[in-house]
C-alpha positions in Angstrom: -13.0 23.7 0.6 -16.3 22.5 1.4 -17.1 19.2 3.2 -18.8 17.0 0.8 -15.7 18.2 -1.8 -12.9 17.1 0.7 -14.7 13.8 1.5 -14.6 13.5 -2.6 -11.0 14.2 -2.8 -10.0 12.1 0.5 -11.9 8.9 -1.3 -10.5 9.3 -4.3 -7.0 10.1 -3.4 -6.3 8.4 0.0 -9.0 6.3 1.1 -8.8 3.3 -1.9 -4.9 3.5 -1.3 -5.3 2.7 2.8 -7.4 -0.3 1.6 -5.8 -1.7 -0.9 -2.9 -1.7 1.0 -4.0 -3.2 3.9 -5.9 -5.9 2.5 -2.9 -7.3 0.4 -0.9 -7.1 3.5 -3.4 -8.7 5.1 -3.7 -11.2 3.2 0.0 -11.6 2.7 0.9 -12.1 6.3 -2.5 -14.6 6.4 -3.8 -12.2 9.3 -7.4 -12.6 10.3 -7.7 -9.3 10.6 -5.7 -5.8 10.2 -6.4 -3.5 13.5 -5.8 -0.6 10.6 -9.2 -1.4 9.7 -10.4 0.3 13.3 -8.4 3.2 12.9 -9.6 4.6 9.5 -12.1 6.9 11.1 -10.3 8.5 13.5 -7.5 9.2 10.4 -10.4 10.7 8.4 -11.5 12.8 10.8 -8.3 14.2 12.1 -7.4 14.9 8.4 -11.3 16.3 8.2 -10.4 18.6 11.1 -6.8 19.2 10.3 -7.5 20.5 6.9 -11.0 22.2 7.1 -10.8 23.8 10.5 -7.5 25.6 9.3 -6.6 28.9 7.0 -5.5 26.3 4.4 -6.4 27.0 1.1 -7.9 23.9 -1.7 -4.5 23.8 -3.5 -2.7 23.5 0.4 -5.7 20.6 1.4 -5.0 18.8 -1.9 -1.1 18.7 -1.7 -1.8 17.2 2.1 -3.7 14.5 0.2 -0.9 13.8 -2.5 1.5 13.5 0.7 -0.2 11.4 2.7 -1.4 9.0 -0.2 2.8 9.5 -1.0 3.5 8.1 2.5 0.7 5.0 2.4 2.2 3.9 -1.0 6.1 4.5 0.5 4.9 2.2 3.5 3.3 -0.3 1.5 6.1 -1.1 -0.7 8.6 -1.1 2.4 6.1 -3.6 4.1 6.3 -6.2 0.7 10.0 -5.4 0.5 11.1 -6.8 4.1 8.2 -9.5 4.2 9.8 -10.8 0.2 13.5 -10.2 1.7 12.5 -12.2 4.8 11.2 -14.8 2.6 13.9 -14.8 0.0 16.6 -15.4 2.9 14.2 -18.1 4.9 14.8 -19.8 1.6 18.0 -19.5 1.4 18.5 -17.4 -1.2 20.6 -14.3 -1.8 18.0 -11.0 -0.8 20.1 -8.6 -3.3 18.3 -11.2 -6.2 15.2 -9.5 -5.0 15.6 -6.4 -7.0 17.1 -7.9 -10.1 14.5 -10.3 -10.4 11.2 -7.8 -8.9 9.2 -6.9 -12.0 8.8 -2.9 -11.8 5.0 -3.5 -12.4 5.1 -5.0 -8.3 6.1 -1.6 -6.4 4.8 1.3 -8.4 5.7 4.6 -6.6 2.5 6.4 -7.6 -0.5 3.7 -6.6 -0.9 0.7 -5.0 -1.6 -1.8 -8.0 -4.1 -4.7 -6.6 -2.4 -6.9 -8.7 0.4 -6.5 -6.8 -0.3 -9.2 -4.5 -0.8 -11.7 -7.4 2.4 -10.7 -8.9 4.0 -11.0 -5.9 2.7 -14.8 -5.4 4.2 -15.7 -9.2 7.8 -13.7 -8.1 7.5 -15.6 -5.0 6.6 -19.3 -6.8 8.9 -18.8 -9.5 11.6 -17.6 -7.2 11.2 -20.5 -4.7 9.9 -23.4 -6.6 11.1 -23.0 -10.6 7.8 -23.7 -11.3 4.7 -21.1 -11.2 1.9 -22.9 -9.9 -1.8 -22.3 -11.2 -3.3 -19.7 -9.6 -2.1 -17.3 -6.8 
């Protein structure tokens, strides 16, 4: 695979996933800023040198892609799971509601949605107060 084709397929499939996911984090947790942020070269150019400077063929270097943008999705949803669960028992309210009560549009398994964070604000405002508030 040539450069330019890898730096295509690394956008495309990994890149918008590591972004998305840490700015709703981000802005879930109210941090300033996500030290993830500084590390997103050195990821793309270990996985630049790990996959080009290797016997690997395009199918191999693709499949790598899937997994990894597997893994930031798998991580993402764990991180909105415990932060909701933390909230849900700071509340005082029963953690196994969080499941029956999620909407499966939150935690996809394939993507991460950003919508998800909005949908997580309603869960969270109808869950806590009753009431959705305007906005998110």
């Amino acid at each position: 695979m040539e450069a330019r084709d890898f730096i295509y397929k690394y956008t495309d499939t990994l890149f918008s996933e590591i972004v998305v996911s840490t700015i709703l984090i981000e802005n879930w947790e109210e941090a300033d800023f996500d030290y993830r942020y500084a590390e997103y070269a050195d990821i793309f150019l270990k996985m630049k040198e790990g996959c080009l400077d290797s016997e690997h063929t395009d199918d191999e270097i693709d499949k790598m892609l899937k997994n990894s943008k597997k893994t930031i999705v798998k991580s993402f949803n764990e991180t909105m799971r415990k932060n909701f669960i933390g909230e849900l028992n700071r509340n005082g309210v029963n953690a196994a509601i969080f499941d029956q009560m999620l909407s499966s549009d939150i935690l996809k398994e394939d993507a991460i949605d950003v919508n998800s964070l909005e949908l997580f604000r309603r869960f969270e405002e109808k869950t806590f107060t009753k009431r959705p508030k305007k906005g998110v």
